[in-house]
N, C-alpha and C positions, 0 to 999 in steps of 0.2 A: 504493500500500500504506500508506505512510503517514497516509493520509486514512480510509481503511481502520481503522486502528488506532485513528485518533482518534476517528473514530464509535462504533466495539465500547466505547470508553473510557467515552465520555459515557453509553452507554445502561447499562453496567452502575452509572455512575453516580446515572442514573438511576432505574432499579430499586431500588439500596440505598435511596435518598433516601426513595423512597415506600414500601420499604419499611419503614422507618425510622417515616415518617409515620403510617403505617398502622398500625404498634405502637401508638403516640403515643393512635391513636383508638381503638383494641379496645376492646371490650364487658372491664370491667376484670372483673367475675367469667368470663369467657371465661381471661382472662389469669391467675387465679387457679386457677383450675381446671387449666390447663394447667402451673403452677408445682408444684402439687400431683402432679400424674401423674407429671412425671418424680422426683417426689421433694427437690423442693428447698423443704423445710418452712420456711426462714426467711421466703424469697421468699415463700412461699403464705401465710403468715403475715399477713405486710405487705399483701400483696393482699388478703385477705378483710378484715383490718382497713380497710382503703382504702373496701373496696364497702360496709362495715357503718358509715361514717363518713356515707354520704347518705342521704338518701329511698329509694335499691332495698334497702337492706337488708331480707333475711325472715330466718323462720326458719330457711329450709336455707341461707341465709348465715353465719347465727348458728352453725349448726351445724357447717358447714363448717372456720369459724374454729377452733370447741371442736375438735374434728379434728386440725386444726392446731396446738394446745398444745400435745396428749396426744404427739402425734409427738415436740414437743421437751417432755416433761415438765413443761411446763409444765399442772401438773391445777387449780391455784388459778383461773388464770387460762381455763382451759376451764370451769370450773365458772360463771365469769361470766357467759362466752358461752354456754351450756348454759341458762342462766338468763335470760337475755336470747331464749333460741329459744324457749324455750316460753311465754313471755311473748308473743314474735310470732306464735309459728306453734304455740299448744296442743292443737294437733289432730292434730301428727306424733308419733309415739310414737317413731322415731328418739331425738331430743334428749331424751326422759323417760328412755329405758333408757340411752343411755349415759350419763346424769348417776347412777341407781341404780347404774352399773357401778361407778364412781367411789368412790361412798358403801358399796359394798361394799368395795372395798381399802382404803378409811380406817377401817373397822369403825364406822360411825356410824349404827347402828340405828335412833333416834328420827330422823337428817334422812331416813331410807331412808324410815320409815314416812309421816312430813309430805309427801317427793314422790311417793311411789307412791299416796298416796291423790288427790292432785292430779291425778297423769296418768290414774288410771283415772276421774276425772268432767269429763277435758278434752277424752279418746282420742274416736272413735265405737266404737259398739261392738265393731265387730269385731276391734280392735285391745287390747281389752279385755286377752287371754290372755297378749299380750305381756309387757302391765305385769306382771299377777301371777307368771308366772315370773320375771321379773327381781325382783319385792321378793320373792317368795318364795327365793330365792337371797339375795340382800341380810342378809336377815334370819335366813337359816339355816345357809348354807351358805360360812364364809369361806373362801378361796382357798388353796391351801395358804401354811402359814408361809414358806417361802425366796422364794416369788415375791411375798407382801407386804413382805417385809424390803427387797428387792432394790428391789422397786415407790415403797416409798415414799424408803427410800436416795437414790434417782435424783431423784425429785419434788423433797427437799429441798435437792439439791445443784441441781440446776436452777436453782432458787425460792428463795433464804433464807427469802422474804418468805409463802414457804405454812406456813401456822400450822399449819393441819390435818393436811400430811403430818406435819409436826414433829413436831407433839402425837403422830397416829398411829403414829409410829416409836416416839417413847418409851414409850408403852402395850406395842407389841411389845415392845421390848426387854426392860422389867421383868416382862410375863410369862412371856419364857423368855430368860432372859440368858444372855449367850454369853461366852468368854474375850476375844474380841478386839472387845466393844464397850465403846462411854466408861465410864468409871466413873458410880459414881452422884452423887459429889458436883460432877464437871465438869456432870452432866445438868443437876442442880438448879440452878448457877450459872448456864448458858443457858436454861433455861426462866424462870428466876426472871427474867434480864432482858429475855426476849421477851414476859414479861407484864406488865411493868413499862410497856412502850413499848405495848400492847394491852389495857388492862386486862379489858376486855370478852368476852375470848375465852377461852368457860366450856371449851373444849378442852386449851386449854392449860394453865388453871386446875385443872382436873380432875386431869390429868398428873401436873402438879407440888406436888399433895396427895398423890397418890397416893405420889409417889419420897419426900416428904418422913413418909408415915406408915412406910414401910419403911427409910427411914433412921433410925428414932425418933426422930423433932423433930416431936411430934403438936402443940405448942405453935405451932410455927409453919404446920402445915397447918391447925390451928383461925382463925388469924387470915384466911388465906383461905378458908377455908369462910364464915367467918362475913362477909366480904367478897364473895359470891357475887353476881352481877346478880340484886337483889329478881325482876326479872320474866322470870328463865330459871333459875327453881328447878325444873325440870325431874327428871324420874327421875337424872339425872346426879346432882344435888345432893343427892338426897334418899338414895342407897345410899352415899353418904360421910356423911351426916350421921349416918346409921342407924350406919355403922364407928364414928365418933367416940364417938357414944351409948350403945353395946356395949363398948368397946375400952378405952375411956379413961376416959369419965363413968360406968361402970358404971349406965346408965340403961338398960337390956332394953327396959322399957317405951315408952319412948320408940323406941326401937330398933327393934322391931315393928311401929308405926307407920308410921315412914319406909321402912322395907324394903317393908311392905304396899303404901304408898302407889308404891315405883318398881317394884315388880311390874305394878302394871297395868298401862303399855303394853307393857312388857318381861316377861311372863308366863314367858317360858323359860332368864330368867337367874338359868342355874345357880349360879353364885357367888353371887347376893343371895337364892336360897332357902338356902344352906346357912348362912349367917350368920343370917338368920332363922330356921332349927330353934334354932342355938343361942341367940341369944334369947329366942327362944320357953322353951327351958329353962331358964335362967335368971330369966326371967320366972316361974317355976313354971307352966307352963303344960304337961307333959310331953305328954297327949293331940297337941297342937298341933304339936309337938315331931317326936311322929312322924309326924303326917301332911306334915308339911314333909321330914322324910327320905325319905318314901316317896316323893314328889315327884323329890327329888334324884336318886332310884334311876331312875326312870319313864322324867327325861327325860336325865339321862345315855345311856339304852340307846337314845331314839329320836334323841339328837342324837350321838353317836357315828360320827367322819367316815368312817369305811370304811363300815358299812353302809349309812348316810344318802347318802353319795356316789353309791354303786351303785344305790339306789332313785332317785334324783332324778336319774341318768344316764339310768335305762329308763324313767323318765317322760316326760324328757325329748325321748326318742327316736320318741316317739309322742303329741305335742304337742295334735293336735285329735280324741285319742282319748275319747270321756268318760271309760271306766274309770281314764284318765290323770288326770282334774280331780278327780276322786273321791279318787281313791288322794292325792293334793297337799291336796285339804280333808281328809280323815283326818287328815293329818300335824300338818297347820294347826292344827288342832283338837284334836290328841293334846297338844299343847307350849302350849295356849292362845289362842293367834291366832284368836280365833274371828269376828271379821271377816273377815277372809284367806281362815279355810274358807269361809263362809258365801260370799265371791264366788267359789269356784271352786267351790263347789256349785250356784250360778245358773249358770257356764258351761257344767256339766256337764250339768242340765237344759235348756240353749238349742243345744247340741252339736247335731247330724244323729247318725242312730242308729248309722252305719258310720263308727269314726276311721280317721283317715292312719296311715301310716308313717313318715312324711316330711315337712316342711314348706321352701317354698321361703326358702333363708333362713336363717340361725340367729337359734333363737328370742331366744337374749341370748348376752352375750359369755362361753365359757371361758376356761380359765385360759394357754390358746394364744392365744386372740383377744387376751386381755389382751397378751402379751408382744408381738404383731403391730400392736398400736393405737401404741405408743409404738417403733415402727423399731428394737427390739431388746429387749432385758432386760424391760423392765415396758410397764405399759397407757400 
């Protein structure tokens, strides 16, 4: 028996040994994958990082990894890896729409529009549809308030080092301030030295003109205005410069201009037409004045989330319908976007003549997926 014993010994020693070894050798996205499944996002983390560190690295590595941030709030750093997939692998539309999903809950319009036009001339066609619901959401449709608040909340407690949640929060916050968040002057004091240490980050920049024209120290948001990166004088810059111009410099004219000017890629923002009628008035321009108000009236009524929601839920619903791609270019179209229409009006003319019901799949992420992407509270 004893001899007995000491055989069963060795062989279960053996066993461990190799399998031990055998760990040792796994296919490491095998090993990653399977870190993932059970849920243990640090470990999958490291592993994807591990397999994206060789030569196997692709884009559904890359993406895998982006996956793995979003789990631990880390969205800076998926945004990388996000970046890095479609770079590898430009032809999955996976990594295109979860990067839009992203740039939806930071509300950053102009990067929504730079990668959605990128993924719809990377995708092949058929994948086409995907893209434009995801920026057409991106761009129309923000998430409700308590789940961006919460979303980016978490991001930045994650992340010190994510400027964009940051920036993103603070936007939130000073458009609908609440009792129990920082003051404004604590904001200013942390934005002011997280742009100090980044000067480059017209997010932040943005931000912290904005807290500073609401605190009245337009004195000191003009010196960062006028400190703005020469070459991302982008619509951002150009609807603060326009404020400054109106507000401060009592220049309309100028005013006008700059507002015109960040209309065009952002045709449906509503706050830089209502500042523009009253330039425009100002300006003596009254005609101008009112066709800017009527404006504001138009697309208040089509961008108004209860109805707007409930249209782009039963659009939604019926994905490779045409009357569905039609009904989405109308929208597109009604608010400006008239590129946007203009590709779901080709989808809709390359459609089959009977739509779905149903598509296998969701077409982009809701506002559940979002809270399911990040293993609780946010995306």
């Amino acid at each position: 028996m004893p001899a007995i014993a000491a055989a069963a010994f060795a062989l279960a020693l053996l066993v461990a040994g190799g399998a031990w070894w055998m760990h040792g050798r796994a296919d490491p996205a095998a090993l990653a994958e399977s870190e993932a499944r059970a849920g243990r996002w640090p470990e999958a983390l490291r592993a994807w990082r591990a397999v994206n560190a060789t030569p196997r690295a692709r884009g559904s590595t890359h993406l895998a990894e982006a996956r793995a941030c979003l789990k631990l709030d880390l969205a800076a750093q998926a945004e990388v890896a996000l970046r890095r997939a479609t770079e590898v692998g430009p032809s999955d539309p996976d990594a295109w729409r979860t990067w839009l999903d992203l740039l939806r809950v930071e509300e950053r319009p102009l990067d929504a529009l730079e990668v959605g036009w990128a993924a719809y001339l990377a995708v092949p066609p058929a994948s086409r549809r995907e893209i434009l619901r995801a920026m057409t959401l991106a761009l129309l449709a923000a998430p409700p308030e308590d789940l961006v608040r919460e979303t980016l909340y978490r991001w930045s407690l994650a992340d010190p080092a994510d400027l964009d949640a940051r920036s993103a929060l603070d936007r939130a916050i000073t458009d609908a301030p609440r009792g129990d968040d920082p003051g404004r002057p604590d904001r200013i004091a942390e934005l002011s030295a997280l742009l100090e240490r980044a000067p480059g980050h017209v997010g932040l920049r943005e931000a912290l003109i904005i807290d500073l024209a609401e605190a009245g120290e337009p004195d000191r948001g003009r010196a960062l205005l006028d400190a703005w990166p020469e070459a991302r004088r982008d619509a951002r810059y150009q609807r603060l410069k326009g404020r400054w111009d109106l507000e401060y410099d009592r220049r309309p004219d100028r005013a006008v201009a700059a507002f015109e000017s960040s209309l065009v890629p952002l045709p449906h923002d509503v706050r830089t037409w209502y500042r523009l009628a009253r330039a425009l008035a100002n300006a003596g321009q009254p005609a101008a004045a009112r066709t800017a108000a009527a404006r504001i009236s138009a697309l208040r009524e089509l961008l108004d989330p209860i109805p707007l929601g409930r249209r782009l839920a039963a659009d939604l619903k019926r994905p490779d319908d045409p009357e569905t791609m039609r009904d989405l270019a109308s929208l597109c179209r009604a608010v400006g976007l008239a590129r946007l229409a203009d590709a779901w009006d080709l989808e809709a003319s390359n459609a089959p003549a009977t739509g779905l019901t149903a598509e296998p799949g969701a077409p982009t992420m809701t506002p559940g997926d979002v809270r399911k992407q990040a293993g609780g509270g946010r995306y």
